[in-house]
C-alpha distance (Angstrom), angle and dihedral (degrees) to the residues before:
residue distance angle dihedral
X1 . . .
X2 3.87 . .
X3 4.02 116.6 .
X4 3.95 83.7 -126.0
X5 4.20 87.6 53.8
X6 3.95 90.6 48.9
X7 3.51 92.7 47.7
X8 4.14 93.9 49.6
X9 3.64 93.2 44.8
X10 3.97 84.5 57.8
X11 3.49 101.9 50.4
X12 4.00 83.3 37.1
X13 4.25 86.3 60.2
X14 3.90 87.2 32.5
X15 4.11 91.3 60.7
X16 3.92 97.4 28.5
X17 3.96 90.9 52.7
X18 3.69 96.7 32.0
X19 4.02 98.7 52.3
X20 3.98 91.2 43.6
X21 3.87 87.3 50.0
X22 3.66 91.3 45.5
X23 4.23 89.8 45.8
X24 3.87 86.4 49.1
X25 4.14 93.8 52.5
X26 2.94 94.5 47.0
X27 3.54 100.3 50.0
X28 4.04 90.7 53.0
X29 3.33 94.4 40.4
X30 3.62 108.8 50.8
X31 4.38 120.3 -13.3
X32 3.73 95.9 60.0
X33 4.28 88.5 48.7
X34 3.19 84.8 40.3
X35 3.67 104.2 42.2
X36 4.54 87.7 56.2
X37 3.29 87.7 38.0
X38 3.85 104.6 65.7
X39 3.99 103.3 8.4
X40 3.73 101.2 93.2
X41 3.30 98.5 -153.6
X42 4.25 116.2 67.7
X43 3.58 92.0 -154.7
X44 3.64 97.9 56.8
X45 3.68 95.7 41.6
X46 3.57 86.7 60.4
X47 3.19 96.9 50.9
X48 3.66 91.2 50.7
X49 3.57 94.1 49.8
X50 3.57 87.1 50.0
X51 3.35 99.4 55.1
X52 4.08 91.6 51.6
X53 3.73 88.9 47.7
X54 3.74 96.6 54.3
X55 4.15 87.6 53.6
X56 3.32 88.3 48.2
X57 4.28 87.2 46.3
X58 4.04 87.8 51.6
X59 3.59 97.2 37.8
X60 3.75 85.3 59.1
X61 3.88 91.6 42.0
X62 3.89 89.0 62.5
X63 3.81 99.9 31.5
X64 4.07 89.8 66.2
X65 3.58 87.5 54.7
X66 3.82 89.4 58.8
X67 3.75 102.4 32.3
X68 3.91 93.1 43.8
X69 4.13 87.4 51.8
X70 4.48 83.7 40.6
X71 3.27 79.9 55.9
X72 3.37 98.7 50.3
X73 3.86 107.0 44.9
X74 3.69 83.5 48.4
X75 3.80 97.1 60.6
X76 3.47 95.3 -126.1
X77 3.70 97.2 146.0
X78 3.68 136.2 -115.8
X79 3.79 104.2 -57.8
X80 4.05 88.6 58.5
X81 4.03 87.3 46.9
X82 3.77 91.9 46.8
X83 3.50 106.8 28.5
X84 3.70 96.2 74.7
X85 3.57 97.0 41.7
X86 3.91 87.1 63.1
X87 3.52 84.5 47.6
X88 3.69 94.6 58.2
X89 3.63 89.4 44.3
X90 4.02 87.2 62.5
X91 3.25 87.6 46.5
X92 3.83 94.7 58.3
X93 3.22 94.5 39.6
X94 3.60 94.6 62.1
X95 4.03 98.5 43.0
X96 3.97 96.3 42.9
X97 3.55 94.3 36.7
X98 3.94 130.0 14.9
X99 3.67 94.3 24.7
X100 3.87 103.5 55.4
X101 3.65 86.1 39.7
X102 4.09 90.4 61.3
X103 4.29 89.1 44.1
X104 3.99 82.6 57.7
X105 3.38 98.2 61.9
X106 4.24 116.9 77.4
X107 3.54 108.7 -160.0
X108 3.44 86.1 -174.0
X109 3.58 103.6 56.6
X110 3.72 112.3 117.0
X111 3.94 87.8 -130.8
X112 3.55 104.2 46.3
X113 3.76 117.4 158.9
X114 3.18 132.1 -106.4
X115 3.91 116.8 -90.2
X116 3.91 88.1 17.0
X117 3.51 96.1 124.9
X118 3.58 94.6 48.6
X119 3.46 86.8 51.0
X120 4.05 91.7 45.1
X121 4.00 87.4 52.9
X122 4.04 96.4 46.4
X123 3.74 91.8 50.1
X124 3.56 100.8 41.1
X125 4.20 87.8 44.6
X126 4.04 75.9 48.6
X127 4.00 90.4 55.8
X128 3.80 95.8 45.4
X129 3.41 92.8 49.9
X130 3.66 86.6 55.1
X131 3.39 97.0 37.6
X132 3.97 83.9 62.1
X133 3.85 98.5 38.9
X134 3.77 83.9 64.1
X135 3.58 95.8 46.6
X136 4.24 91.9 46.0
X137 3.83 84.8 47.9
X138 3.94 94.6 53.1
X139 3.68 87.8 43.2
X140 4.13 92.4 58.5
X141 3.64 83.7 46.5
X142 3.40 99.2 65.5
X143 3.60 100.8 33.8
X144 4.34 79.9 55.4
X145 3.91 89.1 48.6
X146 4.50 88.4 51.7
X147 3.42 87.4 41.2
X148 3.82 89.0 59.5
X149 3.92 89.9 42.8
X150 3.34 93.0 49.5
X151 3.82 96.7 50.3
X152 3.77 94.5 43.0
X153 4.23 90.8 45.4
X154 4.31 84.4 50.7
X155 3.83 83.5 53.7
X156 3.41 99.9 46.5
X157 3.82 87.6 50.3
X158 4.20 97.9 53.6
């Protein structure tokens, strides 16, 4: 591989995992809050928090594709190959499964079953858990990706 393909496949993996990092903080730290804080109505601010999660779900579907093969071509190892594909797997998990499983339920609904909210809670609590697996995941990946930089820019430099 060329030096000038090495170095755009990093900045590719730099950007790619950087942006859906960014997308992911920010959607824990402040638009969900934010979202139930200010949308009157509970229903629709789930629904719009929905909706942002599950791009945020696919995004992360389709990134480990293209990090895990990044991760690849760059000879990173195995960890960077596999890493994101369990990542992706969370991902789906949560946007096939948990997450459309949650939007079913309608707390509001004057005839709600019994044991719904329990279930509500335990699915959601399943979702953020999830939610945050993904998020510690991606965070391991690109502390392994600057590991590698920093160990190939300290052999450069002997």
């Amino acid at each position: 591989m060329s030096a000038r393909t090495h170095v755009s496949l990093r900045i590719l993996l730099w950007l790619l995992l950087g942006g859906w990092l960014g997308a992911m903080l920010l959607f824990a730290g402040g638009i969900a809050r934010a979202t139930f804080a200010t949308v009157p109505d509970p229903s629709l601010a789930a629904k719009v928090v929905g909706l942002v999660l599950g791009r945020l779900e696919v995004s992360g579907m389709v990134l480990a594709l293209v990090l895990s093969a990044l991760g690849g071509a760059l000879g990173r190892g195995r960890v960077a190959v596999v890493l994101p594909l369990l990542i992706g797997a969370i991902c789906a998990l949560n946007h096939y499964a948990v997450s459309p499983a949650v939007a079913a339920i309608d707390l509001t609904a004057p005839d709600l079953p019994a044991g719904a909210g329990a279930r509500f809670a335990f699915l959601h609590r399943a979702s953020v858990w999830l939610f945050g697996a993904a998020l510690v995941g991606g965070l391991a990946l690109a502390a392994l990706h600057a590991v590698h930089e920093l160990r190939r820019e300290a052999s450069r430099n002997r």
